[in-house]
C-alpha positions in Angstrom: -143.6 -119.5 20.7 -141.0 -122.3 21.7 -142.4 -126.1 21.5 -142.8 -126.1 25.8 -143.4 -122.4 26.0 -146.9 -123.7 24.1 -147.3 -126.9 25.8 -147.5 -124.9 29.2 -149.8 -122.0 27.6 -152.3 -124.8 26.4 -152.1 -126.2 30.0 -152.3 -123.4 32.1 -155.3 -121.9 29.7 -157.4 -125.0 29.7 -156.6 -125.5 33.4 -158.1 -121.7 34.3 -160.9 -122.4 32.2 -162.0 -125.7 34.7 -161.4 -123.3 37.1 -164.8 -121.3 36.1 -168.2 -123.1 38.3 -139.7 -105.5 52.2 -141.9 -103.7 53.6 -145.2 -105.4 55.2 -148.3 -103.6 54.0 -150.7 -102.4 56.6 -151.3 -103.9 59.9 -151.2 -108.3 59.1 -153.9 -109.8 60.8 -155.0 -113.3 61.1 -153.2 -115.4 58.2 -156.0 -117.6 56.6 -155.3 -121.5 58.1 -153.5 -123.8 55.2 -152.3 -120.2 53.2 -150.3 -120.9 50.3 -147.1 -118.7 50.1 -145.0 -118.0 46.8 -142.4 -115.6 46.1 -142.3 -113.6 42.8 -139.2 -112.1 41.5 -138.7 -109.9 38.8 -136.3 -108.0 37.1 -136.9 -105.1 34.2 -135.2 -102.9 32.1 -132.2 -105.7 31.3 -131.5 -104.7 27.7 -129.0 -107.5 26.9 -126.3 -106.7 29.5 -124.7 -110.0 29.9 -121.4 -108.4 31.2 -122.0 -106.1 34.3 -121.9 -102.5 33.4 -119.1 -100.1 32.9 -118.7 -96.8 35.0 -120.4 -95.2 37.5 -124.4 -95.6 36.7 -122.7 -99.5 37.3 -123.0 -98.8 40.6 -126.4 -99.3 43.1 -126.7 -97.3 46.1 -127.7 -100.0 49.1 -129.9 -99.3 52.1 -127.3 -98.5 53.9 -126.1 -95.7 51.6 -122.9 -97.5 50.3 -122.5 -97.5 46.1 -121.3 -100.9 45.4 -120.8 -102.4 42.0 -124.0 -104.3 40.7 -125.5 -106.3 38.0 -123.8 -109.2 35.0 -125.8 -112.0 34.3 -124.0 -114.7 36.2 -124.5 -112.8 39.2 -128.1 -112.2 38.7 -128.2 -115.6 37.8 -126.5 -116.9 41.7 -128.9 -114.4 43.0 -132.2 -116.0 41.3 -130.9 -119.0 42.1 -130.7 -118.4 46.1 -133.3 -116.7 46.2 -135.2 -119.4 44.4 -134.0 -121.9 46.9 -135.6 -120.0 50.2 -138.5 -120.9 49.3 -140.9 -123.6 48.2 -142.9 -122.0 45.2 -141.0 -118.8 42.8 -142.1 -117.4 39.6 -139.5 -115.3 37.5 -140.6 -112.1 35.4 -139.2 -110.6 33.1 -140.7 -106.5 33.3 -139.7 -105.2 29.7 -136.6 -104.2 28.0 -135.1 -107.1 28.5 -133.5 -106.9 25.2 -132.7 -104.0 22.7 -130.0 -101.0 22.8 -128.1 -103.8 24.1 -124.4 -104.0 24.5 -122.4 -105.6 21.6 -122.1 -108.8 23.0 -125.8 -109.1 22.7 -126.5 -107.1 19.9 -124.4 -108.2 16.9 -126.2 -111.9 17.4 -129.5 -110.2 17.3 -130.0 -110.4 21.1 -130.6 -114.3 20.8 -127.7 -114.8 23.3 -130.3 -112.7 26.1 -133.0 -115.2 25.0 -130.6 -117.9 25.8 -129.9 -116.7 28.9 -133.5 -115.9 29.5 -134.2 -119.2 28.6 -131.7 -120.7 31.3 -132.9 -118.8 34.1 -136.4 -120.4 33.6 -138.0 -117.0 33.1 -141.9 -117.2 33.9 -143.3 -115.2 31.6 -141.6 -111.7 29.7 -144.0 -108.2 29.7 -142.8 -106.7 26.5 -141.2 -103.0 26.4 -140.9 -100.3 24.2 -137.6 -101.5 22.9 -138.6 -105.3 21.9 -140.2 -103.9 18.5 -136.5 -101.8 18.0 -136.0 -104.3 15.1 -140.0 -104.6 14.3 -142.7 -106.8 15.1 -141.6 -110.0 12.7 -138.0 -109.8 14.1 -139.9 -110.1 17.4 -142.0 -112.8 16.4 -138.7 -114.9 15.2 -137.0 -113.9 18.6 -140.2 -115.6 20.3 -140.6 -118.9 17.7 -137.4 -119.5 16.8 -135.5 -119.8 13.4 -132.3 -118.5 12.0 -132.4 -114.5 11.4 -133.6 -113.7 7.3 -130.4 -112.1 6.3 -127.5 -112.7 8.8 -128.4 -116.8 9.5 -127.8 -118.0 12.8 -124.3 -116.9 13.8 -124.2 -117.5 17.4 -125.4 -121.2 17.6 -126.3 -123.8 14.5 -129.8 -123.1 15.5 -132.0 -120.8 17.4 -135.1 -122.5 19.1 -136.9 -119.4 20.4 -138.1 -118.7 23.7 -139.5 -120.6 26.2 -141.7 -118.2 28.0 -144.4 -116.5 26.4 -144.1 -112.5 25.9 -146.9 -110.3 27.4 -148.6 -107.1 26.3 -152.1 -107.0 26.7 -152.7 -104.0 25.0 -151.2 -104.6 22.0 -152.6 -105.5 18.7 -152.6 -106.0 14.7 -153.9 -104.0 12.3 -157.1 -106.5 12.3 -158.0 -106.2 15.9 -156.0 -109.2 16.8 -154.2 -109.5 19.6 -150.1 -108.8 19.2 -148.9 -111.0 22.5 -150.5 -112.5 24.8 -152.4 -110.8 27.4 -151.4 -112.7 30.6 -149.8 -115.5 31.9 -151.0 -118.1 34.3 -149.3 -119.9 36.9 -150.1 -122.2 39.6 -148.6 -123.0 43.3 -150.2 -126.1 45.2 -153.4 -126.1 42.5 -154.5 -122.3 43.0 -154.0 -120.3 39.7 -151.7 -116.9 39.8 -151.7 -114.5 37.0 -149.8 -112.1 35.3 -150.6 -109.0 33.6 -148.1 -107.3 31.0 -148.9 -103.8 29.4 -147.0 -101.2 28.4 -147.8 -97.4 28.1 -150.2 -96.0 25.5 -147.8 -93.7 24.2 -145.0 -96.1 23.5 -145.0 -95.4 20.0 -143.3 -92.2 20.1 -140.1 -94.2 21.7 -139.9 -96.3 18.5 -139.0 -95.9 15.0 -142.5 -95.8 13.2 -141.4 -98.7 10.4 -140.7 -100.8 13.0 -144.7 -101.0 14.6 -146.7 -100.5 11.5 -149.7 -102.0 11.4 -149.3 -102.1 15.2 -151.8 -100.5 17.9 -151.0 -99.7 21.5 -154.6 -99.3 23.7 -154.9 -97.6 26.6 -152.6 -99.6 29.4 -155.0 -99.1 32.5 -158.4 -100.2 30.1 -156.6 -103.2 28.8 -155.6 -104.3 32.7 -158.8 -103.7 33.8 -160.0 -105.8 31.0 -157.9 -108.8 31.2 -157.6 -108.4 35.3 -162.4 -109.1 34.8 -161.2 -111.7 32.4 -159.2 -113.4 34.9 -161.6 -113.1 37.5 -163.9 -114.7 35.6 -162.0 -117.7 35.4 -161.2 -118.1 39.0 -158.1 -116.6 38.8 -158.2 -114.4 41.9 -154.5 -113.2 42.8 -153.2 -111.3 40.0 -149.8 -109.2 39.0 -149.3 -106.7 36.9 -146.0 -106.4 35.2 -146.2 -102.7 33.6 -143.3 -101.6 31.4 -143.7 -97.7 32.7 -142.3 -95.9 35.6 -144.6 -94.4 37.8 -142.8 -93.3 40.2 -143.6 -89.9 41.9 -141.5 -89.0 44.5 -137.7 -87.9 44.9 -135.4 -88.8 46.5 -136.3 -88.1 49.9 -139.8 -89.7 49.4 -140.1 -91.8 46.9 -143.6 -93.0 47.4 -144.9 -89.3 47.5 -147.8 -89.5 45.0 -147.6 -85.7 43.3 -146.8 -86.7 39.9 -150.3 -87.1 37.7 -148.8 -90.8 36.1 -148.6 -92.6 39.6 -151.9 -91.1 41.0 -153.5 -92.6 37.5 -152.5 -96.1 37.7 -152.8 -96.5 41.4 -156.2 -95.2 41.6 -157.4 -96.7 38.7 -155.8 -99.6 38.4 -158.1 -102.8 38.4 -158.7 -103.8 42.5 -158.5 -107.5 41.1 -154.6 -106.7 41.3 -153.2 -107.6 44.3 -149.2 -106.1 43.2 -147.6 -104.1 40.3 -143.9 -104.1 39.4 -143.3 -101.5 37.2 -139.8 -100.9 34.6 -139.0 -97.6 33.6 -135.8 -95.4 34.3 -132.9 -95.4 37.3 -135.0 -95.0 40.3 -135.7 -98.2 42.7 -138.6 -97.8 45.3 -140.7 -100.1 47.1 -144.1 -98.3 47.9 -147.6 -98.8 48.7 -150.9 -97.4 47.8 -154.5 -97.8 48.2 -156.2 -99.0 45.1 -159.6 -98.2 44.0 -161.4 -99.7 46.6 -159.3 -98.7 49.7 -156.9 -101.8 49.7 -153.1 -101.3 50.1 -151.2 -102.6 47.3 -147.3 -103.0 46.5 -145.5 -101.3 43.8 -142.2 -102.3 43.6 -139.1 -101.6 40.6 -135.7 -102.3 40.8 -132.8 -101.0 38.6 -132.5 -101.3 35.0 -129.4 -103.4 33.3 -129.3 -106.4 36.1 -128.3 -104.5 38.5 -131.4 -105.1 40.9 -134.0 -107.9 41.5 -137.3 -106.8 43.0 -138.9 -109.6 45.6 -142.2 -110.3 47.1 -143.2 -112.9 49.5 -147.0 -113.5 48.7 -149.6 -115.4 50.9 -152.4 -116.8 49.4 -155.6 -117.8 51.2 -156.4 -121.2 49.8 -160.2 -120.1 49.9 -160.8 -117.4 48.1 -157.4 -118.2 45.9 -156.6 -113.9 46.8 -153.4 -113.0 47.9 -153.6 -111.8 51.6 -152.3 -108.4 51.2 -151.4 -107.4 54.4 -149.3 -110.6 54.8 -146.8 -109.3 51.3 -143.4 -108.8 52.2 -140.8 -107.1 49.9 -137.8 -105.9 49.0 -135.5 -104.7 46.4 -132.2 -107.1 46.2 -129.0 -105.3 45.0 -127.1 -107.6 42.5 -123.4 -107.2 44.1 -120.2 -108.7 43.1 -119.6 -110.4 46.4 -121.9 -113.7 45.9 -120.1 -117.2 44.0 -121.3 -116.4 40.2 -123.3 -119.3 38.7 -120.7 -121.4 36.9 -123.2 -121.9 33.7 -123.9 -118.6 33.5 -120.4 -117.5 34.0 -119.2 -120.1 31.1 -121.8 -119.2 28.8 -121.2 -115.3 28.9 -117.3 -116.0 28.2 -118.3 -117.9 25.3 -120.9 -114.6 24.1 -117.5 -112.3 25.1 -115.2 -114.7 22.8 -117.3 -114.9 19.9 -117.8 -110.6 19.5 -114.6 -109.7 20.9 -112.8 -109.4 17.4 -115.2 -106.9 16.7 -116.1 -104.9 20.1 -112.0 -104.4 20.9 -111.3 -102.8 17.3 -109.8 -99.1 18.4 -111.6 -96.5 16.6 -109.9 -93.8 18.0 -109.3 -91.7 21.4 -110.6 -89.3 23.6 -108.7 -86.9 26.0 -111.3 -87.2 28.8 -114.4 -88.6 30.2 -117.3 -87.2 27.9 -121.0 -88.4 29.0 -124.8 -87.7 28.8 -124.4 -85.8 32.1 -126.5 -82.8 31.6 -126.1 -79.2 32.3 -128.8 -76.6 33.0 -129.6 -76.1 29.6 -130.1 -79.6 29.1 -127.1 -80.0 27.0 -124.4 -83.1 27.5 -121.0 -82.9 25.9 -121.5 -86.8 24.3 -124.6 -85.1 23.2 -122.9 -82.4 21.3 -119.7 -84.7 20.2 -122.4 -86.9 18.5 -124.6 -83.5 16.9 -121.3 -82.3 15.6 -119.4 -86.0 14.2 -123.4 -85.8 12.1 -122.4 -82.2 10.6 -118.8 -84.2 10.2 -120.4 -86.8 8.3 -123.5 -84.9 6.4 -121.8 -81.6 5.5 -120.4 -82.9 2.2 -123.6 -83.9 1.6 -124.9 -80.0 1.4 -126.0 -80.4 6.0 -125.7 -77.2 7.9 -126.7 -78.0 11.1 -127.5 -81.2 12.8 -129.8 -82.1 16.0 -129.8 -85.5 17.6 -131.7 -86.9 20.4 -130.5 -87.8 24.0 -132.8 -90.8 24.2 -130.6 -92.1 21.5 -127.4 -92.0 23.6 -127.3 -95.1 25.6 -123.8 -95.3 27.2 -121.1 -92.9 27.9 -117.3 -92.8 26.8 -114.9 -93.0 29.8 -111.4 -91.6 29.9 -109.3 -94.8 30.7 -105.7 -95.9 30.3 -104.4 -94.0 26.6 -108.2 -93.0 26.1 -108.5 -95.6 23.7 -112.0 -95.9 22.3 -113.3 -99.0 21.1 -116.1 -100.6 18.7 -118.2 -101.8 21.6 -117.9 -98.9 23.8 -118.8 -96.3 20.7 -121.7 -98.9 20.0 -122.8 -98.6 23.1 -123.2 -95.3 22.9 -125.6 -95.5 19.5 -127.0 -99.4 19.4 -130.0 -98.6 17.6 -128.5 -98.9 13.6 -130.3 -95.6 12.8 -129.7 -93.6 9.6 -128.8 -90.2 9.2 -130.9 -88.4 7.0 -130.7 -84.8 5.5 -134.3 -82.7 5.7 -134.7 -79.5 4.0 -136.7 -77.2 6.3 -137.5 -74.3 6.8 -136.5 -71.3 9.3 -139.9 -71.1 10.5 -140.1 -75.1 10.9 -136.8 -75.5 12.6 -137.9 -72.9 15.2 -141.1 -74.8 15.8 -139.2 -78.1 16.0 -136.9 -76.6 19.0 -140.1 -75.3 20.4 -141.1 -79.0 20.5 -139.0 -79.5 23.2 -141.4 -78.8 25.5 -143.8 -81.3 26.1 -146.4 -82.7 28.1 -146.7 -86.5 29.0 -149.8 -89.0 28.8 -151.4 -87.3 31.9 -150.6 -83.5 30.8 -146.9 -83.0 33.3 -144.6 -81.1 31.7 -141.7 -83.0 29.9 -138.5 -81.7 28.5 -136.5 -83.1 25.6 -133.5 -80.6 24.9 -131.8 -82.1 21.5 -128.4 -82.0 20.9 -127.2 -79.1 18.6 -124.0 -79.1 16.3 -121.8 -76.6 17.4 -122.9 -74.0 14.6 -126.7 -74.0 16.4 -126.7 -71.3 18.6 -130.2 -70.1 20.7 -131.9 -68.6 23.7 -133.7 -70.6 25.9 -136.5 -69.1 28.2 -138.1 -71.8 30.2 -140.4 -69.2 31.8 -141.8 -67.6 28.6 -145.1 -68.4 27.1 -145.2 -71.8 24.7 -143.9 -70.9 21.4 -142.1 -68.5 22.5 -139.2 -70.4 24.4 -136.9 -70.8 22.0 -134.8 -67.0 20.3 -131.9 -65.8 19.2 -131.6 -68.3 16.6 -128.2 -68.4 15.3 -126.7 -70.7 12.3 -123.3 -70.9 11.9 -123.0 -67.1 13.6 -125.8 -65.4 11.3 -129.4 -65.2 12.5 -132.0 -67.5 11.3 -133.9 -66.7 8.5 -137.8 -67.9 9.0 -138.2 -68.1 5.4 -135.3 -69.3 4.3 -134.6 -73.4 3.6 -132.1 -74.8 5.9 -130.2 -78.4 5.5 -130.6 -80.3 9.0 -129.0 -83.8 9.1 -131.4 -85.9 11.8 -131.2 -89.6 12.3 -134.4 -91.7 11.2 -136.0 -92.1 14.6 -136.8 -88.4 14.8 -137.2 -87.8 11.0 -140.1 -89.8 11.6 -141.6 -87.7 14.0 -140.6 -89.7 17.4 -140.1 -88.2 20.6 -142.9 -85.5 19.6 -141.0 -83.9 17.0 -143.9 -84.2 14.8 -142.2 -81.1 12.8 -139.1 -83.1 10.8 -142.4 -85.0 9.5 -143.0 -81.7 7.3 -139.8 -81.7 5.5 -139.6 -80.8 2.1 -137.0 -83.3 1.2 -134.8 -85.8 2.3 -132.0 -87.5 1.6 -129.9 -90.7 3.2 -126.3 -89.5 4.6 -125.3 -93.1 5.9 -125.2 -94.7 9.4 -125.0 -92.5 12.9 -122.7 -95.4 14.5 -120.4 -95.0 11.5 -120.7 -91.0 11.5 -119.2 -91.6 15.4 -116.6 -93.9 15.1 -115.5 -91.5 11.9 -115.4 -88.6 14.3 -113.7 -90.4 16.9 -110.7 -91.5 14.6 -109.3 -88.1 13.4 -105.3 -88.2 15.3 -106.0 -85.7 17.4 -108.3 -87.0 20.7 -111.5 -85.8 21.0 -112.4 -83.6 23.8 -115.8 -82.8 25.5 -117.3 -79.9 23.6 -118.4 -77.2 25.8 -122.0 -77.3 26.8 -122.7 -73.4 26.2 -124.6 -73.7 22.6 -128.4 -73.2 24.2 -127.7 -70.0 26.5 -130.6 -69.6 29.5 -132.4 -66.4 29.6 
């Protein structure tokens, strides 16, 4: 960790160890005399977007049901900062995915211009997410301690220092038992201790390549908060966040807070009572709810938006006493990041400079599109940028001896708007496939590929059904039967207009990340053979140059019985 990042750990620590010897929850009663109050803000889910975002998912819809643009880092930054000013005592967290499938701007510096940023906002303390170990556990180390990158140097500044705020994940470790981040953070307003929690979900590693977290374990999240939360305790350290990188959330739209989904009704109710708040990361949806924890207690559970575009607040009391956070005194809200405060000035200079030094590269046209083609889904679960990207990996594999191709829609991360001459450029195709991954060709069987699009269906951590439909070249043809028994979901198999043969051995161009078994396509793991067909970005921007536009390819390849 940075030089003051592990001045202030050392502090903090040795300081808890002399400590041994919008929305109002409930009904407040009497506020403990001399409370202490402090207001915690957090964002999650930032993934390097320096710039505000492009298109519509740009956009936050406010309380009063308006869409208004949202999110770039010098606005967040204003909003931090005024928010910060109203009131005596802040902390700033950071809830996960703050870096990785970032934009361009970020990415092709290795997403030290985010830390920088980070860095500059004063950022308490950082709960890592699934996509911090993108680039492996030692490029997240050097992201954390500084140093110039192994291969590429340091090619935004002279230098990189690291950061300066430690990274949290509790229930993370080495191969030897030892732990991979820190378990928590403490903090302190007027003498009393606060701490933070950061975990992440026990299942993270099928959302990441497996290289890049060998030798890595991932506990169980809820164990490991209950853990550290007795740990803390122990200490003295009485009021106590939990910064989880995992949506919970189990309600729609018209009731957010509903608790039907088995995820949310896990964590509340088991969830340590030593936690006085959880801010959760994970997906679009914002909601401020609260729930009783294990012991009766109400207890905020706040998330904002991913990408900037929200900051989540509460306004925390803490009775000098007992050094517990008065519950039913917590105020708080969810603060849409709009375009109609000042920017900071810093910020705003420091994100040209990021702009400046990758615009050579993110402007490069690499070809043109005849409409707006995006990850929007249709009931089969298909997306035409799903199936443009399925089919430019047949483009770019078929010489290679591929038939078919399947990619995954986690793996799309931005969409490809129609705009002006339908130019498309680096950055934007980027932005659709940041990850780096490598195509690769598996021989498989008929039998295997049939089980693989069987493994769409899924179930998650607590046993809910989960879907993940992947992306079929246009020669992939099926049936699709949602209300048949497992294993039989998936017929009609057709490749390139002739029925699939169990027995025979098929060519199937995947990228890495499911090769590998991720997503629960544990299948492609069984492959015969394999062999390397190149870069996915490069397979796109390929695709994407031929003269004639590209158009959205028609989302009828998975028929519904």
């Amino acid at each position: 960790m940075g030089g003051r990042a592990a001045l202030r750990r050392a502090l903090s620590i040795a300081a808890a160890l002399s400590a041994v010897a919008s929305a109002t929850i409930g009904h407040a009663g009497a506020l403990p005399p001399d409370a202490v109050p402090l207001r915690l803000i957090t964002f999650g889910d930032l993934h390097g977007n320096l710039l505000p975002p492009q298109g519509p998912q740009s956009e936050v819809v406010r309380s009063d049901g308006q869409s208004v643009p949202a999110g770039g880092a010098a606005y967040l930054a204003s909003y931090v900062d005024q928010l910060r000013g109203q009131a005596d005592d802040s902390v700033l967290y950071a809830v996960g995915d703050s870096w990785g499938s970032s934009p361009i701007e970020s990415a092709m510096f290795h997403d030290e211009p985010t830390i920088e940023f980070l860095n500059d906002l004063d950022v308490t303390a950082a709960a890592l997410g699934n996509h911090e170990f993108d680039n492996g556990f030692t490029e997240l180390q050097r992201l954390r301690d500084g140093g110039c990158h192994p291969e590429d140097g340091c090619r935004f500044s002279e230098s990189y220092e690291g950061a300066n705020f430690p990274f949290l994940g509790a229930n993370v470790t080495t191969a030897d038992g030892a732990p991979a981040a820190l378990p928590f953070d403490v903090s302190y307003v007027d003498g009393i201790p606060v701490g933070a929690i950061g975990v992440l979900p026990r299942n993270t590693p099928e959302y990441i390549r497996s290289d890049s977290i060998e030798n890595l374990h991932f506990g169980d999240e809820i164990e490991a908060v209950n853990r550290t939360a007795d740990t803390l305790d122990a200490l003295g350290i009485r009021s106590i966040i939990l910064l989880y990188k995992g949506d919970i959330a189990a309600g729609s739209d018209a009731d957010p807070c509903s608790l039907d989904n088995g995820r949310a009704k896990e964590v509340t109710t088991t969830v340590s009572s030593h936690v006085d708040l959880i801010v959760t990361s994970d997906g679009e949806g914002q909601f401020n709810c609260s729930y009783p924890d294990p012991s009766g207690q109400q207890r905020t559970v706040l998330q904002g938006a991913s990408r900037g575009r929200i900051l989540s607040v509460a306004d925390i009391m803490i009775d000098r006493a007992t050094r517990d956070v008065v519950r039913d005194r917590t105020v708080a809200f969810n603060q849409v990041i709009t375009h109609d405060i000042t920017p900071d000035p810093r910020t705003e200079d420091f994100i040209a400079k990021v702009a400046d030094r990758s615009s050579d590269t993110a402007a490069q046209e690499v070809g043109h599109i005849a409409a707006d083609i995006t990850r929007d889904r249709s009931p089969s679960g298909e997306s035409s940028l799903g199936n443009l990207v399925a089919d430019a990996q047949l483009a770019a594999t078929a010489p290679l001896g591929a038939q078919i191709a399947l990619t995954n829609p986690g793996g799309l991360r931005g969409d490809l708007y129609f705009d002006d001459d339908g130019a498309v450029t680096y950055g934007e195709a980027y932005g659709v496939q940041p990850f780096g991954n490598f195509l690769q060709i598996l021989e498989m069987t008929g039998a295997q590929l049939t089980a693989v699009l069987e493994q769409q269906f899924q179930t998650d951590i607590t046993g809910a059904a989960l879907e993940r439909i992947l992306a079929p070249s246009h020669n992939l043809r099926y049936t699709l039967d949602r209300s048949a028994a497992p294993g039989q979901r998936v017929r009609d198999i057709t490749v390139s207009g002739a029925p699939l043969d169990l027995g025979a051995t098929y060519s199937v161009a995947v990228n890495d990340y499911l090769a590998g078994g991720s997503d629960g396509f544990s299948v492609f793991t069984e492959a015969r053979s394999r062999v390397g067909a190149g870069e996915e970005l490069t397979a796109l921007t390929t695709f994407l140059s031929d003269p004639a536009p590209s158009r959205p390819p028609a989302r009828d390849r998975i028929r519904l019985h």
